[in-house]
N, C-alpha and C positions, 0 to 999 in steps of 0.2 A: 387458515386459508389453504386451497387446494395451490399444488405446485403450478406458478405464471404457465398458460399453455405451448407458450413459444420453449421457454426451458424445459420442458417435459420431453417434447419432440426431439431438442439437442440430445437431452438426455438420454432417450430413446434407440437416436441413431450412435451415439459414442459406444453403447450396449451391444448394437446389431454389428456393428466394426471389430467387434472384440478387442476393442484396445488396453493392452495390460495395464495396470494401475503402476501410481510412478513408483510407489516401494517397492516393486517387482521388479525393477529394472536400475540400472548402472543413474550416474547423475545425469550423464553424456544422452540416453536414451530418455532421461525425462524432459531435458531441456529440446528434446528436439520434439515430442511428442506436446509439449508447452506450444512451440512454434507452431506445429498442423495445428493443433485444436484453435491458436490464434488466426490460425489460418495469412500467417505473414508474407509466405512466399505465393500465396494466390493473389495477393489484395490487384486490383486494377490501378497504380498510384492517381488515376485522372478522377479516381471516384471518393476519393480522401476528403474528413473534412480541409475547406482550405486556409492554412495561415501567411500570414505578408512575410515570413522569412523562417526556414530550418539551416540551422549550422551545425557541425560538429565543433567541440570546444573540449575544455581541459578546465576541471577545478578544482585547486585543489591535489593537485598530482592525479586527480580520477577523472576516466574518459565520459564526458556528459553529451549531450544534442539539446541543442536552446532551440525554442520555439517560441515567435514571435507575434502575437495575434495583428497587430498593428505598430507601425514603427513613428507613427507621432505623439510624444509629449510622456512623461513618466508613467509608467505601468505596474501593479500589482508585481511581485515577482517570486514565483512560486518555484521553489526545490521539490523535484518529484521524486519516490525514491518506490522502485515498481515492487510488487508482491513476485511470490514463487519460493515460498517458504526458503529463503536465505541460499538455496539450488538452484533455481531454476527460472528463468523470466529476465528478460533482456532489453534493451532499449526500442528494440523492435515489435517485441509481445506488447509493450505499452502504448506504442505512437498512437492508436485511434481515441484510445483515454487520454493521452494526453494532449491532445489536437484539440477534442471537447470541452476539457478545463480551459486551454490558455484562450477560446475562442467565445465560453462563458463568461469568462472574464477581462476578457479583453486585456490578459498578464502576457508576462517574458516566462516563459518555465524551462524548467533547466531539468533535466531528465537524465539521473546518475547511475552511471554503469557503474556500481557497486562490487566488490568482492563478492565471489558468491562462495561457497564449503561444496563439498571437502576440503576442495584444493587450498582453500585459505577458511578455516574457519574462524568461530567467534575468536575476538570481538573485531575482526579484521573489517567488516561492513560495516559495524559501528563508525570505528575508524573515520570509513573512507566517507559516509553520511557524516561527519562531522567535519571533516577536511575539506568536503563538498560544499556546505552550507556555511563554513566559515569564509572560504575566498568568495563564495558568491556575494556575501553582506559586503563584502569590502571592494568587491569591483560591482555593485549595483548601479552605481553611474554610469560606468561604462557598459552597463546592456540595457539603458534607458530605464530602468525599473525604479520605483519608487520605494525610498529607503523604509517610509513609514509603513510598508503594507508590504513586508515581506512574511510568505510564506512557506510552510514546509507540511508537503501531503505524500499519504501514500496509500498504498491497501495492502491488505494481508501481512505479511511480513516486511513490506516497505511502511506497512503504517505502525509496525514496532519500534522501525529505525525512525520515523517522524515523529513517534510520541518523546521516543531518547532524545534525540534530536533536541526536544523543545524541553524539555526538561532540561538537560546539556545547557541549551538559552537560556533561561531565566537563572542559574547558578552562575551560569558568567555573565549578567547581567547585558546580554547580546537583546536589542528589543524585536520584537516576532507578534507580527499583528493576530495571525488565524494558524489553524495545524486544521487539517482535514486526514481524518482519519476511516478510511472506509472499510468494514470489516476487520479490526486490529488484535492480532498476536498478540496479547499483554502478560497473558499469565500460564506460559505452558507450564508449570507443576501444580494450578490445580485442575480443583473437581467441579466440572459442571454437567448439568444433567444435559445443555445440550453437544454435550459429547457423546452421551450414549443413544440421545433421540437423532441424532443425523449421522451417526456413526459412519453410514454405508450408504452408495444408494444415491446422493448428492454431488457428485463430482470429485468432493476434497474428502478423503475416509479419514478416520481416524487410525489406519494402519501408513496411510503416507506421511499424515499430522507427526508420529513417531520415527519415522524414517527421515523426515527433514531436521528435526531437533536431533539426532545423532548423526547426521553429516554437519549439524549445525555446532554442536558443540564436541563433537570426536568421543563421542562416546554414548553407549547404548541409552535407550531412551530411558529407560526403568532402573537404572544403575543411580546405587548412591552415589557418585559422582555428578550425574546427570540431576537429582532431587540439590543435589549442594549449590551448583551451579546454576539452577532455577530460581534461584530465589535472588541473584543477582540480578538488579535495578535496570540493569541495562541489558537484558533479555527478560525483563519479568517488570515491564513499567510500573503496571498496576501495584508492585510491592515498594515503589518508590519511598522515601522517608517521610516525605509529604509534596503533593500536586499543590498546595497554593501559589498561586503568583504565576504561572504556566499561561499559555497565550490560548483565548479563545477558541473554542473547537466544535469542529461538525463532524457527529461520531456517525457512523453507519454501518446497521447491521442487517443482520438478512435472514428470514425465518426457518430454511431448513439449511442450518449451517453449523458445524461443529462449534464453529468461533463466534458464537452467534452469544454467549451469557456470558462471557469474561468483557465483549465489548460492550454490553451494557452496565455490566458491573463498573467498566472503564467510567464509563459517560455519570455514571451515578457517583464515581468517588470523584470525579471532576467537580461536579456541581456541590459536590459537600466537602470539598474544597473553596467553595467560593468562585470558580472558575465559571464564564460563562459557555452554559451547553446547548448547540442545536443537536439532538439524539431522534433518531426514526432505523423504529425494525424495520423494512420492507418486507409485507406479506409476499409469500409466493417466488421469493426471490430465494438464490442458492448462494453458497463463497462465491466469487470471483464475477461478478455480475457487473459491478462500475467497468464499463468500458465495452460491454461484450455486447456486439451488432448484432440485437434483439428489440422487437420494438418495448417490451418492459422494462428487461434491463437498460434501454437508450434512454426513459422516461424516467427511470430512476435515477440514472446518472444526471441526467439535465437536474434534477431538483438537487440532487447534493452539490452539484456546482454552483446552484442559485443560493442554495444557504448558508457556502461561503460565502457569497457575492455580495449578500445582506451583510453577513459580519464584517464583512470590510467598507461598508458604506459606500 
């Protein structure tokens, strides 16, 4: 399929801006170049979607924002854990994705300022993704959410820490309704061809893909170090010792997208685990697309929050 035309046009103008790529630049310059492209400090707040209650909170020892779509009677309750390759992306790049989900669903979501590298790398955002989602299950009462339909979602590099996350789960036998995983990091050492077919050209290159995994793990990307350290489970899901018994999932991926064949690989060892999979490439679509105010990307994000909505009944 030819590139959505609404993303072509973004694409188009990010080009005409000259804006450096983030491996070009410090972590500090990518995180803030994350924010324009979010466009967080333009938004109008009166044009937001709108939910019944944002707080800021703590779980966990880690700084989070609960979002509340409705505050009558127990709710889904979703741990969100934002992409920006383990660098960059912040509780504020995330709020209109996650406004969408908790108002899909009519959940409590809890939106985890995470460790981000250099400054603390792996497995410090593991960590703080599990210190997060661990106080969350235990004070679920107390943010109205409902214990049996608890969730853990993310994208990009938040859907690496939600896949561990839910693996994490099922070994300590924590119960976890859904994982929603949108575009997910599973297996940075290996080879896929849609690394070399979207390399460039797409938003997320494969020159930043490398730049994020060595602030991510303190060491160069292509360094035996860095291959040693890849094959550990909790930056490399997909190499887990086995997915069975993992909590239902809705995998999404995006067809001109580096990360576009490790997440389907994902979604296909799920299912041959026995796990149940809702899996969809979106044609036309690029990385970073769930959340991003475009009418295809908005349309595509409305259905992967419907096809959690189904797996939780």
């Amino acid at each position: 399929m030819p590139l959505d035309p609404d993303v072509k046009a973004m694409l188009q103008q990010m080009q005409a801006r000259g804006l450096p790529p983030m491996s070009a630049g410090t972590p500090e310059q990518g995180r803030a170049l994350l924010r324009a492209f979010s466009g967080v400090d333009r938004r109008d707040p009166a044009e937001l979607p709108p939910v019944a209650e944002v707080t800021e909170a703590s779980f966990g020892g880690v700084r989070a924002r609960v979002y509340r779509a409705r505050t009558d009677g127990p709710a889904p309750t979703v741990v969100f854990l934002h992409g920006g390759g383990f660098v960059i992306g912040d509780l504020d790049t995330h709020d209109l994705a996650v406004r969408l989900l908790a108002r899909s669903l009519g959940a409590v979501v809890v939106s985890v300022d995470y460790a981000l590298a250099p400054e603390r790398p792996f497995p410090a955002a593991v960590d703080d993704a599990w210190s997060a989602f661990r106080d969350v299950v235990d004070r679920v009462d107390e943010l109205g959410g409902d214990a049996g339909r608890v969730v853990v979602a993310g994208d990009s590099a938040g859907a690496n820490l939600a896949a561990v996350t839910a693996i994490r789960a099922r070994d300590e036998g924590i119960p976890l309704a859904a994982q929603l995983l949108a575009y997910p990091a599973v297996d940075p050492g290996g080879e896929y061809a849609s690394r070399t077919e979207n390399a460039d050209g797409y938003f997320l290159t494969a020159r930043d893909m490398a730049w994020f995994i060595e602030q991510y793990l303190g060491v160069g990307a292509d360094s035996p170090e860095a291959r040693e350290r890849a094959r550990d489970w909790r930056i490399a899901p997909l190499l887990a010792p086995t997915l069975a018994g993992v909590a239902s999932a809705v995998v999404a991926t995006a067809e001109f997208d580096p990360l576009r064949d490790e997440g389907v690989a994902y979604a296909a060892a799920l299912e041959a685990a026995g796990v149940r999979v809702w899996h969809r490439t979106f044609p036309g679509m690029i990385h970073g697309f769930y959340g991003t105010p475009l009418p295809g990307p908005l349309a595509a994000t409305r259905e992967i929050d419907a096809a959690l909505a189904a797996l939780l009944g």
